[in-house]
C-alpha positions in Angstrom: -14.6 -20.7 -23.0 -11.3 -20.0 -23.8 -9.0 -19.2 -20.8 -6.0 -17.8 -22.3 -6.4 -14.2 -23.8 -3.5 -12.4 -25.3 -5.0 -8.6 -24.0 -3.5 -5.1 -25.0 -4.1 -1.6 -24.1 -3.6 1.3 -26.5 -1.9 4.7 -24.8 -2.4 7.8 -27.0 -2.6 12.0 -26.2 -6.0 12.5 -27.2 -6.4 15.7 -29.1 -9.8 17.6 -29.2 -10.4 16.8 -32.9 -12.0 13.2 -33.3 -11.0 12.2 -36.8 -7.1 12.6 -35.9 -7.3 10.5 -32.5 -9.4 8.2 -34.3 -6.1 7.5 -37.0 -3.9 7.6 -34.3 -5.5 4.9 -32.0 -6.7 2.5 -35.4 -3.0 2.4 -36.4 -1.8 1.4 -32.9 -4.9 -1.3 -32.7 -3.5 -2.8 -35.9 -0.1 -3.2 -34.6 -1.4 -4.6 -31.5 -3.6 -7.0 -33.6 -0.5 -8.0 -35.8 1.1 -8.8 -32.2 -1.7 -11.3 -32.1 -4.0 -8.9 -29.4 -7.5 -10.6 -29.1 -8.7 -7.7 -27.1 -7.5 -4.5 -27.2 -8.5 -1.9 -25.0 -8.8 2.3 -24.9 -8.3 4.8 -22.7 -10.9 7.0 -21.4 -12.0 10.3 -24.1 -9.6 8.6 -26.1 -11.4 9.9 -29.5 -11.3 13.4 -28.5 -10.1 15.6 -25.3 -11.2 19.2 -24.6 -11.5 21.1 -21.5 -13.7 24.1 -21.0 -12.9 25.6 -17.5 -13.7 23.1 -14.9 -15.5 20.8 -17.4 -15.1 18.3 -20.1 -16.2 19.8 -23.6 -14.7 16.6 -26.1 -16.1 16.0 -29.4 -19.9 15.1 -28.6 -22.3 12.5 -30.9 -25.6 10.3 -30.5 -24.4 6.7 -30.4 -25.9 6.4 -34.2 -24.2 8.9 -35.5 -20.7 8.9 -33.3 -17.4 8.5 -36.5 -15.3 6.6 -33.8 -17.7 3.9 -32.6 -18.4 3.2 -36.5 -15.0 3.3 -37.2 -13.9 0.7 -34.7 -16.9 -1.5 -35.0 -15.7 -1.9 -38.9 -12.3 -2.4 -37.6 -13.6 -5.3 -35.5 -15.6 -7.0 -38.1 -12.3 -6.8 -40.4 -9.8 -7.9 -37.7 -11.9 -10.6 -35.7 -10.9 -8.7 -32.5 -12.5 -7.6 -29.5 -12.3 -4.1 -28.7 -12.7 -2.6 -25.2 -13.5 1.6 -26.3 -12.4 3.7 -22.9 -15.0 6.1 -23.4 -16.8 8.4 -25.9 -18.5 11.4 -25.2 -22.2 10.5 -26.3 -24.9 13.4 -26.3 -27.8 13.1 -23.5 -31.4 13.6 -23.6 -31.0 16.5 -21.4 -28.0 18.3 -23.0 -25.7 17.3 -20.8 -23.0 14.1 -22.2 -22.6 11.0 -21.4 -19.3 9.2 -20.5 -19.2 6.0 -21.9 -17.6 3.2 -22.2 -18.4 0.5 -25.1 -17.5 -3.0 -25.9 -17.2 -4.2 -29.3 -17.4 -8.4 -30.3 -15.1 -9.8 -33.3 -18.2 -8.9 -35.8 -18.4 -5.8 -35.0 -21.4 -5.7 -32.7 -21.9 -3.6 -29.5 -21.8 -6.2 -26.8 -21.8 -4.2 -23.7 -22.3 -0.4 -23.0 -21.3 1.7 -19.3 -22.2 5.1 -18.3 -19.6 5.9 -15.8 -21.4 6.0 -12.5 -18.7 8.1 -10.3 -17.7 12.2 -11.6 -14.8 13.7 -11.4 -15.5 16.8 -9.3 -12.3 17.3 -7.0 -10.0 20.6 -6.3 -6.6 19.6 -6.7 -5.3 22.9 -5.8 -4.7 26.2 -8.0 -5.6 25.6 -11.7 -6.7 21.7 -11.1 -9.8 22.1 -10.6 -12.4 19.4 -12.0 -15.9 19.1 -12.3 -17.1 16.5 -14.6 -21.0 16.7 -13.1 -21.1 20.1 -14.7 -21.2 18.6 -18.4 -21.5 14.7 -17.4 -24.5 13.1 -16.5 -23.7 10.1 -14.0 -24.7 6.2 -15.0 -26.1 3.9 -12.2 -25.7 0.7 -13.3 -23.0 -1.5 -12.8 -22.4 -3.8 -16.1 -20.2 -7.4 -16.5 -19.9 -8.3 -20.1 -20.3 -12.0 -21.1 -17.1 -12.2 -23.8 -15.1 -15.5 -24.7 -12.5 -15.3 -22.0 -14.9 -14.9 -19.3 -16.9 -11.8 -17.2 -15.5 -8.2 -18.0 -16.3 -6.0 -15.5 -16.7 -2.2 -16.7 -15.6 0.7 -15.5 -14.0 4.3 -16.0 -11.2 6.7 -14.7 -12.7 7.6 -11.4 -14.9 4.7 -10.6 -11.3 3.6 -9.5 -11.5 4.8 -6.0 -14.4 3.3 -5.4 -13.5 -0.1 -4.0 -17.4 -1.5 -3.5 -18.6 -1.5 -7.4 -15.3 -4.0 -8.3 -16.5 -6.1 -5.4 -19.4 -6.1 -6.4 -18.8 -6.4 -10.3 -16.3 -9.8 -8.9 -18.8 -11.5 -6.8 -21.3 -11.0 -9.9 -19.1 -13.2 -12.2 -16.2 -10.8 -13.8 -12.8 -12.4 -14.0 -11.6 -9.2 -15.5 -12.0 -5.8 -14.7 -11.6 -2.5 -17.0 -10.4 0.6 -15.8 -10.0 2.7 -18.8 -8.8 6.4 -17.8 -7.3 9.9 -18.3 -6.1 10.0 -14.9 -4.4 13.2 -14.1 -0.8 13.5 -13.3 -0.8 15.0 -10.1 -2.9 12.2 -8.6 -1.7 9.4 -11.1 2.0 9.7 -9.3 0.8 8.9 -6.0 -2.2 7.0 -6.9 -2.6 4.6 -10.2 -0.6 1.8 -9.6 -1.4 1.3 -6.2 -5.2 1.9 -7.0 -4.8 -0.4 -9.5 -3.2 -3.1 -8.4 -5.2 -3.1 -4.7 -8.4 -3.5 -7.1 -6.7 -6.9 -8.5 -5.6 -8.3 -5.2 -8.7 -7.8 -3.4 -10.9 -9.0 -6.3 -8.2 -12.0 -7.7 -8.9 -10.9 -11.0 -7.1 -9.2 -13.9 -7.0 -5.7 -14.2 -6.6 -3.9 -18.1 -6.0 -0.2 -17.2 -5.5 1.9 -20.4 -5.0 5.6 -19.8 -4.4 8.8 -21.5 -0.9 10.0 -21.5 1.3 13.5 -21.9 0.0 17.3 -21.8 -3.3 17.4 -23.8 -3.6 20.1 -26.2 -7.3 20.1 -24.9 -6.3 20.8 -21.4 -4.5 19.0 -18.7 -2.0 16.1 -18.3 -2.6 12.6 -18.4 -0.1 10.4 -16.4 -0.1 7.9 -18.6 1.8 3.9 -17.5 -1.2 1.9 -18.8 -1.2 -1.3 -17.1 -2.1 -4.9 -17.3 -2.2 -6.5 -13.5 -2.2 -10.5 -12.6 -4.8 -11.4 -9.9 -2.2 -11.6 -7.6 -1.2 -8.2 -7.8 2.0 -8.3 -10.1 2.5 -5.8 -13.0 2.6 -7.8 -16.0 3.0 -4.8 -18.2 3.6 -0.8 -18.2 3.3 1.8 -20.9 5.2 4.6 -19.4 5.0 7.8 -20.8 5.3 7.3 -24.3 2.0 6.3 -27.1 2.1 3.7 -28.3 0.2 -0.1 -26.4 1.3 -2.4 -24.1 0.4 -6.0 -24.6 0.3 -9.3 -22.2 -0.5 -13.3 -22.2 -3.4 -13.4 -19.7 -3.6 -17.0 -17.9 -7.3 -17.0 -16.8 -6.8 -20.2 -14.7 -4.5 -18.0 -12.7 -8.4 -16.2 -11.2 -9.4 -19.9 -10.0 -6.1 -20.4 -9.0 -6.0 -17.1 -6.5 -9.2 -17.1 -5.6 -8.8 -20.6 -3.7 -5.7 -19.4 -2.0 -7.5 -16.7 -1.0 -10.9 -17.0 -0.5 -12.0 -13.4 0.5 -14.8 -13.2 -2.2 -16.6 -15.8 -0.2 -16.2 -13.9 3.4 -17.9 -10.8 3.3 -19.8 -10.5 6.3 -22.7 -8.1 7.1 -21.8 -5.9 9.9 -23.1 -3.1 11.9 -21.5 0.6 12.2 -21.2 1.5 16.0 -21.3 4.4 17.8 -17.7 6.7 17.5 -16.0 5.5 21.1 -15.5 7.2 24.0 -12.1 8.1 25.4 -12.2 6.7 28.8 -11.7 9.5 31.2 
């Protein structure tokens, strides 16, 4: 197992119509091999953005038949990288999509696949108004892919608030954790990077956070400042607003290394939820 990995994570404006964003993105992914990028990660819906009212309408395919998933699973086979893909919209059984997430070996095989478990159905006040359930069907299963460097714990956009599936996906083996995204503006300004960052510090383990940037002609605004995080917390890299990728020298002894400091993996403790107390009189 090799524990150094030189990771990157492409930021790009998705545009609704796959074939561009798919150009777009493979050009930055070569420049981020030539930087000598063994994996190199996507942003959620990064093949193609569209909004219809409050859902998600992006470019839809079966897995068999989807032109950016080919595309980059040739481009891994010719580049001997790894290649983390954000998320796709993949066609469901029962007309709805699916949102996910798929992770690509240096030959070019599918190594890991994750449905994205928590929707995007929020009301961020007049006009922001989101409901991914309405063309998203949910996943429900948590997924940590073997790869050379170690675990890789999945994940997408949303899942990010919810601080038990990165516990769980750390205490299951994941010395890495994925958070590819389109995360809106409004909440990435308060949110991301503290989001972000709390999810590496309370796991001690790397965090690769690709995410969408800039108005999308689709609909919306992505706040863009893809990140790479240290297990201790520090920002080892930011993409601000601008596409383009971001790239960093991962130390995976650094995981060991935190994780003894601080042991808190190992201290979870059942507990019961009380009562709501009293005030005394």
């Amino acid at each position: 197992m090799s524990r150094t990995l030189r990771a990157a994570c492409i930021q790009n404006s998705a545009l609704p119509e796959t074939a561009e964003n798919v150009a777009t993105t493979l050009a930055l992914s070569r420049k981020a091999a030539k930087d000598g990028a063994e994996l190199i990660a996507l942003p959620e819906y990064f093949s193609s953005w569209r909004a219809k009212g409050v859902a998600v309408d992006p470019d839809a395919f079966s897995e068999a038949e989807h032109p950016a998933l080919a595309a980059y699973r040739s481009e891994a086979a010719s580049l001997q990288r790894w290649f983390l893909l954000g998320s796709m919209a993949i066609r469901a059984a029962q007309g709805k999509l699916i949102n996910r997430s798929y992770l690509i070996d240096a030959d070019g095989g599918i190594a890991a696949r994750y449905d994205k478990i928590h929707l995007f159905d929020v009301d961020l006040g007049p006009g922001k108004v989101y409901r991914e359930s309405t063309s998203v069907e949910p996943g429900g299963r948590a997924v940590i892919a073997d790869t050379p460097w170690g675990g890789v714990g999945l994940s997408i956009c949303y899942d990010l608030r919810f601080a038990a599936l990165y516990r769980a996906l750390a205490q299951g083996g994941a010395s890495i954790l994925a958070v590819p995204a389109a995360f809106t503006r409004t909440t990435g300004e308060a949110h991301w990077h503290i989001l972000n960052r709390a999810r590496a510090i309370e796991n001690g383990a790397f965090v690769l956070a690709p995410c969408q940037t800039g108005d999308l002609k689709g609909g919306g605004a992505a706040f863009g400042h893809s990140l790479i995080i240290d297990p201790w917390g520090k920002v080892l890299a930011d993409g601000g607003l601008a596409e383009g990728y971001i790239i960093a020298d991962l130390d995976l002894e650094e995981v060991g290394r935190v994780r003894g400091r601080i042991p808190s993996l190992q201290h979870d403790r059942p507990f019961e939820l009380g009562p709501m107390a009293q005030a005394a009189e």
